[in-house]
PDB file with one MODEL, atoms N, CA, C and O in Angstrom:
MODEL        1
ATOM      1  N   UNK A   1       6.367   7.307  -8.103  1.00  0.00           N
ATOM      2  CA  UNK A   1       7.602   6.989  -7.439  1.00  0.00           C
ATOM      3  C   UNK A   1       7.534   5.544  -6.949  1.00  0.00           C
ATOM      4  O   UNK A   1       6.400   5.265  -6.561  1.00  0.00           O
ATOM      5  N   UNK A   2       8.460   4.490  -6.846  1.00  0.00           N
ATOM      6  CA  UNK A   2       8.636   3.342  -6.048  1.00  0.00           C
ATOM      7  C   UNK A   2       9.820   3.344  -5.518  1.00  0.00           C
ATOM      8  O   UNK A   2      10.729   4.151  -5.709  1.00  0.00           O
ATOM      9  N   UNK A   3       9.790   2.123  -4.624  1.00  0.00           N
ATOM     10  CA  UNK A   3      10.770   2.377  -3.508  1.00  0.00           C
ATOM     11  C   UNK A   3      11.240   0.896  -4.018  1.00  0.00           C
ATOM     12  O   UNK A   3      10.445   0.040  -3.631  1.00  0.00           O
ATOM     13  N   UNK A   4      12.349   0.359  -4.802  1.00  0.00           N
ATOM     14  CA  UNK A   4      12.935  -0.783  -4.960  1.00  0.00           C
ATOM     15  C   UNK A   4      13.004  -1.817  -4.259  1.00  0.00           C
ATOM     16  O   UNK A   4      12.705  -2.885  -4.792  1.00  0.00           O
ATOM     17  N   UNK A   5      13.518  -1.779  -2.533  1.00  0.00           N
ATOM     18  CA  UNK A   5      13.276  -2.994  -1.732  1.00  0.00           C
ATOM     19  C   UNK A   5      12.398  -2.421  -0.990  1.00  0.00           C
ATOM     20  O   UNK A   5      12.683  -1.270  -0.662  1.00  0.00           O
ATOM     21  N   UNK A   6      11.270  -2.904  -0.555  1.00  0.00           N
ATOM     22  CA  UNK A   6      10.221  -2.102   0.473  1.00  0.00           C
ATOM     23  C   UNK A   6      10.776  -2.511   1.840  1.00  0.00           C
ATOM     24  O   UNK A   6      10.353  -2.069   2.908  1.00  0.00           O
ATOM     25  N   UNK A   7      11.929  -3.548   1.676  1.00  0.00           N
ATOM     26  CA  UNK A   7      11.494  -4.404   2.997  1.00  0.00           C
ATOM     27  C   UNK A   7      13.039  -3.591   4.283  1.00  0.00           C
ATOM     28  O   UNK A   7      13.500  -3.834   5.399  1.00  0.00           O
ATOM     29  N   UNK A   8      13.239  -2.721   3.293  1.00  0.00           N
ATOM     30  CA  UNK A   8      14.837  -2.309   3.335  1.00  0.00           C
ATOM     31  C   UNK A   8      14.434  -0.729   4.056  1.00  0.00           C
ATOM     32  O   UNK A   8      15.438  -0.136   4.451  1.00  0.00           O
ATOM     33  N   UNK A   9      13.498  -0.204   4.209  1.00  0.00           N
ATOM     34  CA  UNK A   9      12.984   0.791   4.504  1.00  0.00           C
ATOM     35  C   UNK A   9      12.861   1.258   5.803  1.00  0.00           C
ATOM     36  O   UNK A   9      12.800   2.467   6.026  1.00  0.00           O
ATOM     37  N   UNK A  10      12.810   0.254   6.868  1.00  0.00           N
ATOM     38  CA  UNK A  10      12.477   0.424   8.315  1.00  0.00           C
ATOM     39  C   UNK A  10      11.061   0.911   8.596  1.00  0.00           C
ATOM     40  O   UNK A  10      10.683   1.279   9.708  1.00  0.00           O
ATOM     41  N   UNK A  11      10.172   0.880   7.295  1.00  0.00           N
ATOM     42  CA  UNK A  11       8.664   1.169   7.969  1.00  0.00           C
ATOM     43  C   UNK A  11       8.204   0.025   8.235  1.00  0.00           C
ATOM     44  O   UNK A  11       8.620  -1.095   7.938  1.00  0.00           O
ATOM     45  N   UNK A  12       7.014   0.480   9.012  1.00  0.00           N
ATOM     46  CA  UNK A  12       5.988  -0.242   9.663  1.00  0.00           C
ATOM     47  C   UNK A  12       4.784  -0.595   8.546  1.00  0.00           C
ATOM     48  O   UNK A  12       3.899   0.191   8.207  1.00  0.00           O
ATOM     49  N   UNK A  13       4.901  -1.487   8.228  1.00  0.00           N
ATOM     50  CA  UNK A  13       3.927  -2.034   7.494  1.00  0.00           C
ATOM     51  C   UNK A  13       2.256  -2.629   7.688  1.00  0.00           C
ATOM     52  O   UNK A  13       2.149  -3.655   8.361  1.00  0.00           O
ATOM     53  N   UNK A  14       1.289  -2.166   7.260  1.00  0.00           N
ATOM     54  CA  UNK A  14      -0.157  -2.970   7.464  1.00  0.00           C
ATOM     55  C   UNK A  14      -0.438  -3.541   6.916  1.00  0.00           C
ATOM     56  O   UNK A  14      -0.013  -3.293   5.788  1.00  0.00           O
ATOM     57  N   UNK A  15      -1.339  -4.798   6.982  1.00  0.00           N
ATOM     58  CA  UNK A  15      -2.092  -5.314   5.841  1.00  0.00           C
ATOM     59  C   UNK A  15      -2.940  -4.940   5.905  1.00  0.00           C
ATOM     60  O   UNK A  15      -3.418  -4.621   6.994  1.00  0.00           O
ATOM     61  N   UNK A  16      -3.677  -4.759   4.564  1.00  0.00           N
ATOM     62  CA  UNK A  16      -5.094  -4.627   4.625  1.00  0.00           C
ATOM     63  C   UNK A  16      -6.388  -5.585   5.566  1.00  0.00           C
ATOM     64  O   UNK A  16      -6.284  -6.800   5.737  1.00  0.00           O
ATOM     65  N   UNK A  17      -7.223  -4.995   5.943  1.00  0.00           N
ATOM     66  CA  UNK A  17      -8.075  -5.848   6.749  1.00  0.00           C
ATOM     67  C   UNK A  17      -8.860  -6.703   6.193  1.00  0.00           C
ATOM     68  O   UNK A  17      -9.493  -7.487   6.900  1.00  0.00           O
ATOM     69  N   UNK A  18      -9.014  -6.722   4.298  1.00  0.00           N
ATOM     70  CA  UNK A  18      -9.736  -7.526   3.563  1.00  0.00           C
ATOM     71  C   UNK A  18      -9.432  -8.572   3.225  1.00  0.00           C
ATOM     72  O   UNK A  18     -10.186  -9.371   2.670  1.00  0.00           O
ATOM     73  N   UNK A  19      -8.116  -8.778   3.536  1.00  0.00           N
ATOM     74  CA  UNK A  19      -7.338  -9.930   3.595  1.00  0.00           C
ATOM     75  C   UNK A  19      -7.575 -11.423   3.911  1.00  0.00           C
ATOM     76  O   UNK A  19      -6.946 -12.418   3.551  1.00  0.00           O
ATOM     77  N   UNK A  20      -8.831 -11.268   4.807  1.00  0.00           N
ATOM     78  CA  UNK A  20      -9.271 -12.534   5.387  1.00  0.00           C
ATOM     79  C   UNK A  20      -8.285 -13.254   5.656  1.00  0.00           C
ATOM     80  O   UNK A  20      -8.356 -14.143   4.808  1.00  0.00           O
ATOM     81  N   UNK A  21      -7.087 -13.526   6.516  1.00  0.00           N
ATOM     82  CA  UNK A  21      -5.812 -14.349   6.718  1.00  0.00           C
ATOM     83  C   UNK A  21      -5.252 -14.631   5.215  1.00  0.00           C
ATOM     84  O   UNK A  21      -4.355 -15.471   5.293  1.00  0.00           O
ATOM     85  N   UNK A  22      -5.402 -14.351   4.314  1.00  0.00           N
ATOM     86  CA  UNK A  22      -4.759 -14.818   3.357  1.00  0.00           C
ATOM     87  C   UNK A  22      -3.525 -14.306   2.789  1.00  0.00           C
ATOM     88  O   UNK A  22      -3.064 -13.328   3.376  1.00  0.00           O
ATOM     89  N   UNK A  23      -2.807 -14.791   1.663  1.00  0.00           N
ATOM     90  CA  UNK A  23      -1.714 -13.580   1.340  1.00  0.00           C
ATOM     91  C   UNK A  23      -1.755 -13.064   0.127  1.00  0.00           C
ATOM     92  O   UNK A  23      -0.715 -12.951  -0.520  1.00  0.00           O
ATOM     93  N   UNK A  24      -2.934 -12.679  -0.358  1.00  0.00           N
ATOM     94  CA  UNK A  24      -3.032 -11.938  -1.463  1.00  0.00           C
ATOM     95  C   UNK A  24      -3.666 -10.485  -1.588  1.00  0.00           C
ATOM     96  O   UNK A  24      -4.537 -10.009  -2.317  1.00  0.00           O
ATOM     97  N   UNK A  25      -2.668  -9.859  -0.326  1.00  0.00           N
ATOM     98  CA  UNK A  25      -3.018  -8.666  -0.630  1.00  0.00           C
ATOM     99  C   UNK A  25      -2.354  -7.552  -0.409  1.00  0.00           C
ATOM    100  O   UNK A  25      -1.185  -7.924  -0.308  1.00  0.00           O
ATOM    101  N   UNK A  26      -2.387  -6.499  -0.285  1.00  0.00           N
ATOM    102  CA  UNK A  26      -1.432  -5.135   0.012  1.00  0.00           C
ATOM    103  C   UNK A  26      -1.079  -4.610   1.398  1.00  0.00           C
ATOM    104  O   UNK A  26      -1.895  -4.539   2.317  1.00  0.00           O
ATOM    105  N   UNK A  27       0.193  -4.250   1.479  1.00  0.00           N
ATOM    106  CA  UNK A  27       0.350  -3.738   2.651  1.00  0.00           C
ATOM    107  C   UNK A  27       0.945  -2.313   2.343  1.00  0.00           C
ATOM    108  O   UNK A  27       1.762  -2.065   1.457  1.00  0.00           O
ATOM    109  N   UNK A  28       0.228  -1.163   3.489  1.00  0.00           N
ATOM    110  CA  UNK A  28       0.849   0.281   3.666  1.00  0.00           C
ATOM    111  C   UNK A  28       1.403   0.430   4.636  1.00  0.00           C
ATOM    112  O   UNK A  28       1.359  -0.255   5.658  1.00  0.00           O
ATOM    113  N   UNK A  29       2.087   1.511   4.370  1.00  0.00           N
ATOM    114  CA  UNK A  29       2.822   2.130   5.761  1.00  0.00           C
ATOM    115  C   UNK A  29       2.320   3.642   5.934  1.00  0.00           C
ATOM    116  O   UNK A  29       2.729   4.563   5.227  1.00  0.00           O
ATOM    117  N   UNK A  30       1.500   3.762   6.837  1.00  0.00           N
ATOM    118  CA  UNK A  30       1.013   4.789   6.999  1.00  0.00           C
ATOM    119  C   UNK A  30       1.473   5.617   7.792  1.00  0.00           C
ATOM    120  O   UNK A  30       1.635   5.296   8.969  1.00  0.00           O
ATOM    121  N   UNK A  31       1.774   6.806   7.361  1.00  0.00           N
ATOM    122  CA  UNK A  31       2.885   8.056   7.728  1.00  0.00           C
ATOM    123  C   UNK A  31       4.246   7.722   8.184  1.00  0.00           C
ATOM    124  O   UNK A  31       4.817   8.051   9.224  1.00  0.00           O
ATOM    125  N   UNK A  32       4.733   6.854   6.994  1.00  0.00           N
ATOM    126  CA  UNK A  32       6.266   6.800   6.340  1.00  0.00           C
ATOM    127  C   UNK A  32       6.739   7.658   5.718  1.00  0.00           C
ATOM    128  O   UNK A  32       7.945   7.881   5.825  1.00  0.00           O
ATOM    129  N   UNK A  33       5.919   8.420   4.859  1.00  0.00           N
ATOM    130  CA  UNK A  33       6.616   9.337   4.289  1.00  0.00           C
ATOM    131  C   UNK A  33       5.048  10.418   4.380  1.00  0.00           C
ATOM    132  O   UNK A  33       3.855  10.122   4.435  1.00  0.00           O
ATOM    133  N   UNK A  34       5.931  11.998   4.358  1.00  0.00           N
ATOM    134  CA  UNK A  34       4.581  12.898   4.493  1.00  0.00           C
ATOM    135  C   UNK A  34       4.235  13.054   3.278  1.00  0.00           C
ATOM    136  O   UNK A  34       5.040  13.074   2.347  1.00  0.00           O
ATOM    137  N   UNK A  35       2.843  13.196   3.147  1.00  0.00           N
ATOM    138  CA  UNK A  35       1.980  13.367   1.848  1.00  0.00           C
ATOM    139  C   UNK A  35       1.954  12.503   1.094  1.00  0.00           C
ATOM    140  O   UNK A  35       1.488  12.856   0.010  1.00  0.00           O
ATOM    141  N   UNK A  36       2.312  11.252   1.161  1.00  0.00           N
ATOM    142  CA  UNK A  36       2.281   9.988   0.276  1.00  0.00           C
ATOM    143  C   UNK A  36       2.273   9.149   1.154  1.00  0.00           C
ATOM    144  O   UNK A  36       2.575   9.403   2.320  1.00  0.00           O
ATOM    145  N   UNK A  37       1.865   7.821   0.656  1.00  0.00           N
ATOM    146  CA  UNK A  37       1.455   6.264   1.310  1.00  0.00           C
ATOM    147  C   UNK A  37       2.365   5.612  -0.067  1.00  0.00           C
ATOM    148  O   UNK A  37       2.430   5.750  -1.289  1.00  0.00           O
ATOM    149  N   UNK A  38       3.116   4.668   1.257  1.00  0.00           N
ATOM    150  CA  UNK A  38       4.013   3.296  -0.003  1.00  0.00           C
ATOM    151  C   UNK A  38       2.901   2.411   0.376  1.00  0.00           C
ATOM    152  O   UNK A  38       2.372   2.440   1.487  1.00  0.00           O
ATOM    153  N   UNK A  39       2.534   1.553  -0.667  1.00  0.00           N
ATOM    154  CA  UNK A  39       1.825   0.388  -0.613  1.00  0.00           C
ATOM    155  C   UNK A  39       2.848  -0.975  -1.642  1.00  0.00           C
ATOM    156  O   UNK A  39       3.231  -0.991  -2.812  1.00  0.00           O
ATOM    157  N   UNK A  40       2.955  -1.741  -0.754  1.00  0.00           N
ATOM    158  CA  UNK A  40       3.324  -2.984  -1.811  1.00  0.00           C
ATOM    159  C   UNK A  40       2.717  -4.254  -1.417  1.00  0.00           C
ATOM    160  O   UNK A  40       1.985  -4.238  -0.427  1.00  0.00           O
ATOM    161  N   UNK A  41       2.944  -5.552  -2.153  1.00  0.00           N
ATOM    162  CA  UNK A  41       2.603  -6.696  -2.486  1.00  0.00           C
ATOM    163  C   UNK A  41       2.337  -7.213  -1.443  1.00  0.00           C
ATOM    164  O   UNK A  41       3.470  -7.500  -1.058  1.00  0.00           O
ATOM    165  N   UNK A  42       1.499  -7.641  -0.485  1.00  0.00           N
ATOM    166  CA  UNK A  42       2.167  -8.724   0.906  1.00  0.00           C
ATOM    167  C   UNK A  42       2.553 -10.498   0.518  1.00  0.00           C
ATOM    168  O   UNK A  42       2.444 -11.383   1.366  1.00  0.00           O
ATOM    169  N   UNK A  43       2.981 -10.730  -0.837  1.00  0.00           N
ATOM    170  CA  UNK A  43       3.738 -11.594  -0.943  1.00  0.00           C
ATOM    171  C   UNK A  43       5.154 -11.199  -1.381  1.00  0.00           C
ATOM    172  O   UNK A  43       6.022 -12.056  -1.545  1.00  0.00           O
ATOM    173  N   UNK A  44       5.306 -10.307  -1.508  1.00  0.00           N
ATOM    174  CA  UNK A  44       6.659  -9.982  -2.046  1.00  0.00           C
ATOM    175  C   UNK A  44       7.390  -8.641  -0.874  1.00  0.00           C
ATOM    176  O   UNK A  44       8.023  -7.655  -1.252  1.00  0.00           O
ATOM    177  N   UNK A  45       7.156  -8.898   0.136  1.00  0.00           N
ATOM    178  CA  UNK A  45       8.006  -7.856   1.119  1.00  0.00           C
ATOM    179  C   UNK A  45       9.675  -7.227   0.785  1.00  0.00           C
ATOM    180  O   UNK A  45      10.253  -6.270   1.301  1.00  0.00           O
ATOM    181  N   UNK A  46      10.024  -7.946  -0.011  1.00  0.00           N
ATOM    182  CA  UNK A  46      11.199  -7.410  -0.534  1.00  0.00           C
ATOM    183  C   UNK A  46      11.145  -7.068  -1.670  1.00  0.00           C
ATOM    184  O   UNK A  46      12.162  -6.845  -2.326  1.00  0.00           O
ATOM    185  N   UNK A  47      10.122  -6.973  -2.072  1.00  0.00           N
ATOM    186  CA  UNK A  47       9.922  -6.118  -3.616  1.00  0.00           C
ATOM    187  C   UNK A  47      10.117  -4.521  -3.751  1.00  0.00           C
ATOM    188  O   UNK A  47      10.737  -3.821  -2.951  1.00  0.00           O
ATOM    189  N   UNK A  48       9.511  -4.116  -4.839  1.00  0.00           N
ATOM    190  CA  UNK A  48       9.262  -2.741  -4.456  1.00  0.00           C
ATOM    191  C   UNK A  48       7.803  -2.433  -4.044  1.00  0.00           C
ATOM    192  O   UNK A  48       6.833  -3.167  -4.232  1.00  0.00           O
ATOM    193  N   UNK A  49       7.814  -1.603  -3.638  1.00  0.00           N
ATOM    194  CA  UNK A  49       7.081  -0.623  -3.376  1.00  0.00           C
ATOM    195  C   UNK A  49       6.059   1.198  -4.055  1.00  0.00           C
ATOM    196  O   UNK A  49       6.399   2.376  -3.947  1.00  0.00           O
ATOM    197  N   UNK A  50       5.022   0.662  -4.586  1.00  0.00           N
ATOM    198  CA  UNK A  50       4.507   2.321  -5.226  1.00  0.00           C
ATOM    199  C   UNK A  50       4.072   2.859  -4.386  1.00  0.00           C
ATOM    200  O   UNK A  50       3.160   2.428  -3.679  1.00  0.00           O
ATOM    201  N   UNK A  51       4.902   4.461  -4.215  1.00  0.00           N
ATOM    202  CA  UNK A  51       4.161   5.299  -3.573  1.00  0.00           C
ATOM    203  C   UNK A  51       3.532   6.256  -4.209  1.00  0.00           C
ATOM    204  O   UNK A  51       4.064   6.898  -5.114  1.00  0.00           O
ATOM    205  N   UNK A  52       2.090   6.485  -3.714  1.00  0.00           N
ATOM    206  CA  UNK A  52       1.110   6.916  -3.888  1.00  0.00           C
ATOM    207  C   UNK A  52       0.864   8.420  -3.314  1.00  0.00           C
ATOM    208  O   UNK A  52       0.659   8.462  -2.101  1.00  0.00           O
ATOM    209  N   UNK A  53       0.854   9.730  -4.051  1.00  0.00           N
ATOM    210  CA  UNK A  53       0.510  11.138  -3.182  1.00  0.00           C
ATOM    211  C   UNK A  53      -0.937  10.930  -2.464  1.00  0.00           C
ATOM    212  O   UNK A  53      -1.802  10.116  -2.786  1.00  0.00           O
ATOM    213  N   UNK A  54      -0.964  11.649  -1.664  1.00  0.00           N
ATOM    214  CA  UNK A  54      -2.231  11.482  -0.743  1.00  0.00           C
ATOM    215  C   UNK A  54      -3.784  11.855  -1.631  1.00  0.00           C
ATOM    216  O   UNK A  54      -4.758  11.118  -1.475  1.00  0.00           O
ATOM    217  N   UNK A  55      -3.817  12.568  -2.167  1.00  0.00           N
ATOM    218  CA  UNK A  55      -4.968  13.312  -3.438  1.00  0.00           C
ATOM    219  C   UNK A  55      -5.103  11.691  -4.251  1.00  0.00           C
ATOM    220  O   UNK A  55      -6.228  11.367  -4.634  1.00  0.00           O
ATOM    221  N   UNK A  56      -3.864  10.671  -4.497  1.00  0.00           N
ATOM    222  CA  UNK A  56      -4.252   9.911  -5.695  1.00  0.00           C
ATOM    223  C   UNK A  56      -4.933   8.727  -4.953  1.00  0.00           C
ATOM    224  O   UNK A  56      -5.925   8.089  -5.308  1.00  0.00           O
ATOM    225  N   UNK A  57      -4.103   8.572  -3.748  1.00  0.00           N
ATOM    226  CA  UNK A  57      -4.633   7.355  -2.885  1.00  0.00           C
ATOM    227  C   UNK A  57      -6.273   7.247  -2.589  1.00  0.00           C
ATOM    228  O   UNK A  57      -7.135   6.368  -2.619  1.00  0.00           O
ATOM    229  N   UNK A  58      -6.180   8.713  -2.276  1.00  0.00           N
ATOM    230  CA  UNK A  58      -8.148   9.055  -1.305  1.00  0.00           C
ATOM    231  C   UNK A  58      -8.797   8.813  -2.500  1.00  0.00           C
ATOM    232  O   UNK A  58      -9.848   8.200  -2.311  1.00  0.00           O
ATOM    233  N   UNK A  59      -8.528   9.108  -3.872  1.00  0.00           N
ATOM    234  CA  UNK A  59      -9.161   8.826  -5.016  1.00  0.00           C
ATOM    235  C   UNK A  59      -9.450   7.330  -5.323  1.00  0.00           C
ATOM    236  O   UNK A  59     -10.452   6.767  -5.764  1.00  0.00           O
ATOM    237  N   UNK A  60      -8.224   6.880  -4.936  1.00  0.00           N
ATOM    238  CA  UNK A  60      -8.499   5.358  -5.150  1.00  0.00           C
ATOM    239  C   UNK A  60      -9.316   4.244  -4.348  1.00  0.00           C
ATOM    240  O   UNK A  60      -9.836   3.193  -4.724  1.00  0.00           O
ATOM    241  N   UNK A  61      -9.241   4.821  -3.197  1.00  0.00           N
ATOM    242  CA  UNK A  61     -10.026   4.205  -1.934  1.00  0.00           C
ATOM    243  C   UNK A  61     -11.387   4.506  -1.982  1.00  0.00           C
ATOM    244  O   UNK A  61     -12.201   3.709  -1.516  1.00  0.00           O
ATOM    245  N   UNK A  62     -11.905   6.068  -2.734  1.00  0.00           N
ATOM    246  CA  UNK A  62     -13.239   6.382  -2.589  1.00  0.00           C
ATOM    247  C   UNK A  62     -14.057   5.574  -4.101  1.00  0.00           C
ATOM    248  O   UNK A  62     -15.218   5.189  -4.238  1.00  0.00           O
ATOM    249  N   UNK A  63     -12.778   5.544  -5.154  1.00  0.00           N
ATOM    250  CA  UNK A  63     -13.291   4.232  -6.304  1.00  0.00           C
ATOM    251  C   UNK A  63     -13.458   2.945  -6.101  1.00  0.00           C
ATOM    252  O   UNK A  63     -14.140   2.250  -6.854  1.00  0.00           O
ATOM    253  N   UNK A  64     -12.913   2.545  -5.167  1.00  0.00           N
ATOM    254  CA  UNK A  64     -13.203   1.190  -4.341  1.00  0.00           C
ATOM    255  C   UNK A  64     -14.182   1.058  -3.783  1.00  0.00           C
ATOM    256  O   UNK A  64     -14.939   0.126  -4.057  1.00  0.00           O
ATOM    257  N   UNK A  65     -14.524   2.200  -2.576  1.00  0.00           N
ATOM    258  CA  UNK A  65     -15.774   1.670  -1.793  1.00  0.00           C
ATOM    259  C   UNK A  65     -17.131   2.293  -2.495  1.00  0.00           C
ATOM    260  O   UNK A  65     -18.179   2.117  -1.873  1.00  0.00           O
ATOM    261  N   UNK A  66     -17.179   2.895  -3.550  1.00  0.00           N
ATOM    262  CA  UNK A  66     -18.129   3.030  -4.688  1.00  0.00           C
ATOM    263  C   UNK A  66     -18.375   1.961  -5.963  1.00  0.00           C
ATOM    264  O   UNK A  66     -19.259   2.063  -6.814  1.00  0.00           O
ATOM    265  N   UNK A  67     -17.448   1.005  -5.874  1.00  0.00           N
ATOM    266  CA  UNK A  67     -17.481  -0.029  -7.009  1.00  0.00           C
ATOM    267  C   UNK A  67     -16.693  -0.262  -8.298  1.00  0.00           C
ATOM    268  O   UNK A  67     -16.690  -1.228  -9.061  1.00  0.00           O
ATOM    269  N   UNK A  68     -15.906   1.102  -8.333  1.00  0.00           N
ATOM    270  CA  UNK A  68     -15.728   1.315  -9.415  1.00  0.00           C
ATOM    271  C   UNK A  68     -14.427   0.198  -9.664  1.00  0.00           C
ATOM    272  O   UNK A  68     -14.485  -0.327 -10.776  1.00  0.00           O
ATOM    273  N   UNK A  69     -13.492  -0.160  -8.974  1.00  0.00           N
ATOM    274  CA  UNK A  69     -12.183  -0.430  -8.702  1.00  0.00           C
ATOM    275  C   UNK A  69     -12.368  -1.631  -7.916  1.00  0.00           C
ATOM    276  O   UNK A  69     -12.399  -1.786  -6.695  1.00  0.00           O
ATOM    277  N   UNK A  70     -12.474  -2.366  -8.781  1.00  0.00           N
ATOM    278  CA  UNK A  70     -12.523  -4.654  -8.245  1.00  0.00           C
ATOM    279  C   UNK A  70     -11.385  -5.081  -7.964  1.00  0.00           C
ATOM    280  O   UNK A  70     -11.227  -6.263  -7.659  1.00  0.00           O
TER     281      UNK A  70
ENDMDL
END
């Protein structure tokens, strides 16, 4: 699923903390919607937005901090 304007949404947005001040990276809104996380661009706030079910996200985060996912 994506959400066409993310910025149009009224959520609360995070950046990631890996970010080091920079702007090349993702922002979520965590418990915007139940059982899924929107994540989009943090250069493009008016972009869209993919949301992610909760099962695909934890998958993706646990391939990250294992290596698998650069």
């Amino acid at each position: 699923m994506t959400i066409s304007n993310a910025s149009s949404t009224g959520f609360t947005w995070t950046k990631s903390t890996y970010s080091g001040g920079q702007s090349d990276c993702v922002e979520v809104a965590h418990g915007a919607l139940s059982a899924a996380l929107p994540v989009r661009d943090s250069k493009r706030t008016d972009g869209p937005a993919v949301v992610f079910g909760g099962d695909a996200w934890a998958g993706f985060v646990a391939g990250v901090k294992r290596g698998d996912v650069a």
